[in-house]
C-alpha positions in Angstrom: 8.1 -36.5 -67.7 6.1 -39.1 -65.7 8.2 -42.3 -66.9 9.9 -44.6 -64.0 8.3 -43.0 -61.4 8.3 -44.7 -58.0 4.8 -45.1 -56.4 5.9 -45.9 -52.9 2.5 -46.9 -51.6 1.4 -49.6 -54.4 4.9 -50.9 -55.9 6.6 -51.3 -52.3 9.7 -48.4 -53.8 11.9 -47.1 -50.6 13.7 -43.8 -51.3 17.1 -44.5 -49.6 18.5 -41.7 -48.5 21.8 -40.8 -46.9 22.1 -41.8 -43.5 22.3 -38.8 -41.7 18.6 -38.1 -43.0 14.7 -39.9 -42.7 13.3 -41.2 -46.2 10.9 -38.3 -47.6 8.0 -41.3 -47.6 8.8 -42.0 -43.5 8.9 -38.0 -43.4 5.6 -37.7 -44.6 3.8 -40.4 -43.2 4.8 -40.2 -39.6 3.4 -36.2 -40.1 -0.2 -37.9 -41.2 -2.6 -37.0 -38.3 -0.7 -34.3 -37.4 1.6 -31.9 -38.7 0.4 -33.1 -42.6 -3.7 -33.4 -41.7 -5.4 -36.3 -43.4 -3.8 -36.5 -47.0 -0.5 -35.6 -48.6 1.4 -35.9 -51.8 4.8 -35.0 -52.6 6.8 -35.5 -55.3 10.3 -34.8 -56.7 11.8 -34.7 -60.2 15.5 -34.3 -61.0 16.8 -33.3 -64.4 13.0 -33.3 -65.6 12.7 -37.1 -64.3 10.3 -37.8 -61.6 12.5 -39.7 -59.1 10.0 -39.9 -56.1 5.6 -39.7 -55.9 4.3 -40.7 -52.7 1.0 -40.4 -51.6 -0.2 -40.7 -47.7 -3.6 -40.2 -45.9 -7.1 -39.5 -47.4 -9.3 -37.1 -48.1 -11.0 -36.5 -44.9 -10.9 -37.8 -41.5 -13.4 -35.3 -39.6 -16.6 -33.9 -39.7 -15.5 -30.7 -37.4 -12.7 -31.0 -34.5 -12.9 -34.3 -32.5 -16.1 -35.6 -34.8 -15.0 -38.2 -36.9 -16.2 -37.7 -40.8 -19.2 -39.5 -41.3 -18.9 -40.2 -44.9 -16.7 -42.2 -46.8 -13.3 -40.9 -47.4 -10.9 -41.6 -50.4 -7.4 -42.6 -49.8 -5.0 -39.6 -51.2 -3.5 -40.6 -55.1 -2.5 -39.1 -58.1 -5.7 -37.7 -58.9 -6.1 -35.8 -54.8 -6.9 -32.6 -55.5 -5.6 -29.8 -52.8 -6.9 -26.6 -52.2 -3.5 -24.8 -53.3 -4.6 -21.3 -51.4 -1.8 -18.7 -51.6 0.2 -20.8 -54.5 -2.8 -18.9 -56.8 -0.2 -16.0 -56.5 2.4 -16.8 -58.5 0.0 -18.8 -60.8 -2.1 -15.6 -61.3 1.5 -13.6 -61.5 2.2 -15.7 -64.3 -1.1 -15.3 -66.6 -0.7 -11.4 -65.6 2.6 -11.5 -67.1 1.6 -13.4 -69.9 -1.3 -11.4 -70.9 1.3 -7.8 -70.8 3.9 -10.2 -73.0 0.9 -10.8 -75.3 0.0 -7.3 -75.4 3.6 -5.8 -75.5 3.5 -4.2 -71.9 5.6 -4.7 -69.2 4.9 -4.2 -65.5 5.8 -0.6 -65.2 2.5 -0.1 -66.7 0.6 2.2 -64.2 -2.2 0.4 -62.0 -4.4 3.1 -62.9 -4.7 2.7 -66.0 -6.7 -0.7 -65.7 -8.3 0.2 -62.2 -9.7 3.5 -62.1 -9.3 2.7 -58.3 -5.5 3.4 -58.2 -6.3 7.1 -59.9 -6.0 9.0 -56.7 -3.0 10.9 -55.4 -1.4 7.8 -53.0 -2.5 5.2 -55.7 -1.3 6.5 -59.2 2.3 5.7 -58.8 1.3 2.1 -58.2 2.4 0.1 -61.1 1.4 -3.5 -61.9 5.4 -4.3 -60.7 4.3 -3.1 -57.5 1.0 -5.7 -57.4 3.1 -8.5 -58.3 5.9 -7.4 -56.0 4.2 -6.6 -52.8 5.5 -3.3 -52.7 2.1 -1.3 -53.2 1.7 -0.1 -49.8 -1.7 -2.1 -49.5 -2.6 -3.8 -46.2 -1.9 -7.8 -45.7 -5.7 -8.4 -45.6 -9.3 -7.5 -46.3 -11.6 -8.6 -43.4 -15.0 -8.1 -44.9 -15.9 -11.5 -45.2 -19.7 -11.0 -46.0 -20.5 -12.3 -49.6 -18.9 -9.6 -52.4 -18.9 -11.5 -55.7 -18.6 -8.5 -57.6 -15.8 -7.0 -55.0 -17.4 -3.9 -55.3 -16.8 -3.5 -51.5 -13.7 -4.4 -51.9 -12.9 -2.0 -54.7 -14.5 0.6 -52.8 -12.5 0.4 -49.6 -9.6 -1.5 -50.5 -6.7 1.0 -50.6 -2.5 1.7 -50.1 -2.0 3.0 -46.7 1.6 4.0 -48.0 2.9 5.4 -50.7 3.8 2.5 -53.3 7.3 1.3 -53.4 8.8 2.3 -49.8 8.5 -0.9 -47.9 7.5 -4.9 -48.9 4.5 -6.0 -47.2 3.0 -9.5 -47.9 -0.6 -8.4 -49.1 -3.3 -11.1 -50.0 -5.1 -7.4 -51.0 -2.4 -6.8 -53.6 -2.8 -10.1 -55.1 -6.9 -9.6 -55.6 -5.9 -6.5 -57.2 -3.6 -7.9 -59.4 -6.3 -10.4 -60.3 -8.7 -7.7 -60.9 -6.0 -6.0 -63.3 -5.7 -9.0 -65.5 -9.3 -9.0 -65.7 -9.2 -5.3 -67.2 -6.6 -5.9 -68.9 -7.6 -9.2 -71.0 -11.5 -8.1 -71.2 -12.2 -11.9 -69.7 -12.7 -13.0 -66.0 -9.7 -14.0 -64.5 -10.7 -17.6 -64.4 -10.2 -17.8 -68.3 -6.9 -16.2 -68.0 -5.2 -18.3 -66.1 -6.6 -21.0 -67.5 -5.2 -19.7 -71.5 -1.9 -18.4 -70.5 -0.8 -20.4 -68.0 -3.2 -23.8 -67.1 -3.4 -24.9 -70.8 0.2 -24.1 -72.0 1.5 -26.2 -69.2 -0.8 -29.0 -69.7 -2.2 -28.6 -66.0 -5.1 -29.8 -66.9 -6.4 -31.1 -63.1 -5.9 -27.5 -61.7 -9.1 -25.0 -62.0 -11.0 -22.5 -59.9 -14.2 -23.2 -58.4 -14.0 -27.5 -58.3 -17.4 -29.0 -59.8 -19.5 -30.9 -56.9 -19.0 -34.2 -58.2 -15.2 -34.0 -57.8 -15.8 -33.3 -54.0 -14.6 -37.2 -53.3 -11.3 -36.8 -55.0 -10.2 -33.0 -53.1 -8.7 -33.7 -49.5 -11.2 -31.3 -47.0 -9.9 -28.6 -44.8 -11.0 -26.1 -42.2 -14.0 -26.6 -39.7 -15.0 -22.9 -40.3 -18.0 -21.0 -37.6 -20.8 -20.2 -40.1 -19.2 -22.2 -42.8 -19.3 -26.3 -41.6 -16.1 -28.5 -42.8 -14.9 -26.8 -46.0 -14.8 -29.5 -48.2 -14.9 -29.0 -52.3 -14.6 -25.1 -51.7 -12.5 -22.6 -51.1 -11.1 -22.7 -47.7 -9.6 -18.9 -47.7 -12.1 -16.7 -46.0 -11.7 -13.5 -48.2 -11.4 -15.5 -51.8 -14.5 -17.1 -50.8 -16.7 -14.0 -49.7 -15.3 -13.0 -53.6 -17.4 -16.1 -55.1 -14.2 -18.5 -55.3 -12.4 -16.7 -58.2 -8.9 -14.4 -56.9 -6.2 -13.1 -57.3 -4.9 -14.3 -54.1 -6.5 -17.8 -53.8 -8.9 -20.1 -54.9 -7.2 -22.3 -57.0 -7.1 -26.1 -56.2 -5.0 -28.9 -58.0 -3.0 -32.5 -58.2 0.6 -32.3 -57.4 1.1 -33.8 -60.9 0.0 -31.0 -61.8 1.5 -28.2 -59.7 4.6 -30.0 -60.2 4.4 -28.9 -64.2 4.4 -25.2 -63.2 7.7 -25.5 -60.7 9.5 -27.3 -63.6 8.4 -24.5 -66.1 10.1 -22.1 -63.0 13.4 -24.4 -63.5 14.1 -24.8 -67.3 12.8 -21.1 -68.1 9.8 -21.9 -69.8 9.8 -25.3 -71.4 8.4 -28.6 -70.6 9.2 -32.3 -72.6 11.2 -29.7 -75.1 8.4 -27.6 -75.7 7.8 -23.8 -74.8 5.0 -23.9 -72.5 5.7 -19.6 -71.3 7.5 -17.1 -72.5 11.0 -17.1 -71.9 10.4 -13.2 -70.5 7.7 -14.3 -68.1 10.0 -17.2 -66.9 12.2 -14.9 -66.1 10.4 -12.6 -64.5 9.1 -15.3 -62.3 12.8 -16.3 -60.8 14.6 -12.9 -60.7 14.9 -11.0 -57.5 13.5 -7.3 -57.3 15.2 -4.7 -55.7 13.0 -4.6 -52.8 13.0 -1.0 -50.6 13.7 -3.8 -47.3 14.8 -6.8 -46.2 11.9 -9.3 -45.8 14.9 -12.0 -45.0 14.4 -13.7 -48.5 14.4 -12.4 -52.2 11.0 -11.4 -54.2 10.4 -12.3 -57.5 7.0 -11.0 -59.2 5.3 -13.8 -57.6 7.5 -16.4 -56.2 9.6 -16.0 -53.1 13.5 -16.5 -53.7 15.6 -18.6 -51.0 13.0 -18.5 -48.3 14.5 -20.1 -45.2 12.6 -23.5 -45.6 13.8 -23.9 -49.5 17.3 -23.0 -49.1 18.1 -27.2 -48.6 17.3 -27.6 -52.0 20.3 -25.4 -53.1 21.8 -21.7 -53.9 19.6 -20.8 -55.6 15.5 -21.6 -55.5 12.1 -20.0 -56.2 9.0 -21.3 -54.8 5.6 -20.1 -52.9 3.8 -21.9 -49.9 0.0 -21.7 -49.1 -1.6 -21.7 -45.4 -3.7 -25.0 -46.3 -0.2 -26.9 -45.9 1.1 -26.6 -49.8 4.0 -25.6 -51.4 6.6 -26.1 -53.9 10.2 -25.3 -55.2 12.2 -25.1 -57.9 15.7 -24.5 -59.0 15.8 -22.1 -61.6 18.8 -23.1 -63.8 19.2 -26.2 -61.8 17.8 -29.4 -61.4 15.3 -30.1 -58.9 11.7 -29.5 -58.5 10.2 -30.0 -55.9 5.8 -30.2 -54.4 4.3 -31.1 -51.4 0.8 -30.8 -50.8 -1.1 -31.5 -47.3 -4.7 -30.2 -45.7 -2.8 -29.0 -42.4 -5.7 -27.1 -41.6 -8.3 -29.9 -41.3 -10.2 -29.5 -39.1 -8.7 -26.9 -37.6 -5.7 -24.6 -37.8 -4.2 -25.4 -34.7 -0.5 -26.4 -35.7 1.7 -24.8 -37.4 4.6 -27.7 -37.7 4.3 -28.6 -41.4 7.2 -25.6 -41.6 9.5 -28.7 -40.2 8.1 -31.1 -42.4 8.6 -29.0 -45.1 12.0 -28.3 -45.0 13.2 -31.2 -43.9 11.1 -33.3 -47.5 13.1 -29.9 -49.4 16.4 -31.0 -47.9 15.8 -34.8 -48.4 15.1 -33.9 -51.9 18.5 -31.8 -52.4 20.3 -35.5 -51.9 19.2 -37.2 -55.0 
């Protein structure tokens, strides 16, 4: 998958794109500093191919907002390691729906039966459809950030204030409940899952929960956080944090290499180099659009996003997922691009808010190979 790829910053490759649009590399490194933080990577692969790896930046350029880092800082490669925050979603909606496959359930299967939790009146028409979905009726967050590594706060006072399946709310909440469900479900912490039915099959083998220390020099930092210092090596969201660095909703970091394997499994259905590396049905259900009870102004698959406004460049038809630290990818189900562009936007601080430019413009470069 990885043959004739262009490595703009060592081989002196220029991506020439059509005139009426910047090279993705001069895209990405003008947004250095800025828009991108200190490191990115982005890469694109067409027809399976990877046509275009760039790397820009390093690791870490502060020590908290307007204190320059104080220890040496690696310049961002192959082997950078980002802190993939929300893009744990569909990742986690992927070993969910490979553990039901394995089992032979589907997602209709009632939440309550693997979270006693979801046993009440308002929760027991929740299904695991509705998790994945974000159709529940849970809130968009949990703000008890005070140390829960057993969430048993969190499974005490973490509940639907609607009825499930009457309006689509974007809820980090659904998400640790949906890691929590795998957990019951599989009789293993969610950690293993993901790695068995979805990290290993793929061959995503620089992606993990929970980085050891001494890969701290090869992960690009990211928040100056009160109470916290410069995040750096650990989880950057708040809540997946307080939860011991393990969630549903985030927590995972990885290479773009890697991540990049996951958004081509998204395009071909389930295969990688000609081999099966998911199940054809959780491939599927990964890319289809739900019938959602609103208009969220783009399409819902059980985990990825369909045709969100800043993937629609890449073409008709695209699935993909974004993550507040500044990462995201895309792929054409069907098609023939894929898409991944990592950045630490929010180091030091989470002051901007214009990699959303950057981003589409890299997807709409990519649409022209």
């Amino acid at each position: 998958m990885y043959k004739n790829v262009a490595h703009v910053k060592y081989q002196g490759y220029f991506f020439h794109m059509r005139s009426e649009g910047a090279p993705i590399e001069e895209i990405v490194d003008r947004a250095i500093g800025s828009a991108l933080g200190s490191a990115a990577t982005v890469l694109v692969a067409v027809d399976g191919e990877v046509v275009l790896e760039h790397h820009a930046g390093t690791t870490r350029l502060w020590d908290a907002p307007g204190v320059p880092a104080t220890v040496d800082a690696a310049p961002a490669t192959a082997a950078t390691r980002f802190d993939l925050a929300s893009i744990t979603k569909p990742i986690v909606a992927a070993a969910l729906l490979g553990e039901l496959h394995a089992q032979g359930l589907d997602t209709t299967l009632p939440a309550a039966e693997l979270l006693p939790e979801f046993g009440d009146r308002r929760g027991r028409t929740t299904t695991l459809a509705h998790l994945l979905g974000h159709t529940a009726g849970l809130p968009a967050e949990w703000f008890d950030r005070d140390p829960d590594p057993d969430a048993r706060r969190f499974r005490e006072g973490a509940r639907p204030d609607t009825a499930a399946g009457i309006s689509h709310r974007y809820s980090c909440v659904g998400y640790i409940w949906a890691g929590l469900a795998t957990e019951s479900l599989a009789g293993a912490p969610l950690d293993d899952v993901v790695h068995r039915q979805v990290l290993e099959p793929l061959g995503m083998h620089s992606t993990g929960f929970r980085p050891a220390p001494e890969l701290r020099a090869s992960i690009a930092a990211t928040e100056f956080q009160p109470g916290r210092g410069l995040v750096h090596g650990e989880v950057h969201d708040e809540t997946a944090a307080a939860l011991g660095g393990v969630s549903g909703n985030a927590g995972l970091f990885a290479t773009g290499r890697d991540l990049l394997r996951f958004a081509e499994a998204l395009r071909t259905g389930g295969e990688i180099d000609g081999a099966r590396v998911l199940p054809a049905a959780v491939a599927a259900a990964l890319a289809t659009p739900l019938q959602l009870p609103d208009d969220p102004g783009y399409g819902q698959a059980l985990g990825p996003r369909l045709n969100e406004d800043w993937m629609r460049g890449l073409g008709p038809r695209v699935a993909g997922h974004t993550g507040f630290t500044g990462t995201a990818f895309a792929a054409e189900p069907g098609g023939r691009r894929s898409v991944v562009l990592l950045a630490n936007r929010v180091h030091p601080a989470r002051s901007s808010n214009e990699v959303r430019e950057v981003r589409a413009r890299v997807v709409s470069a990519a649409s022209r190979r």
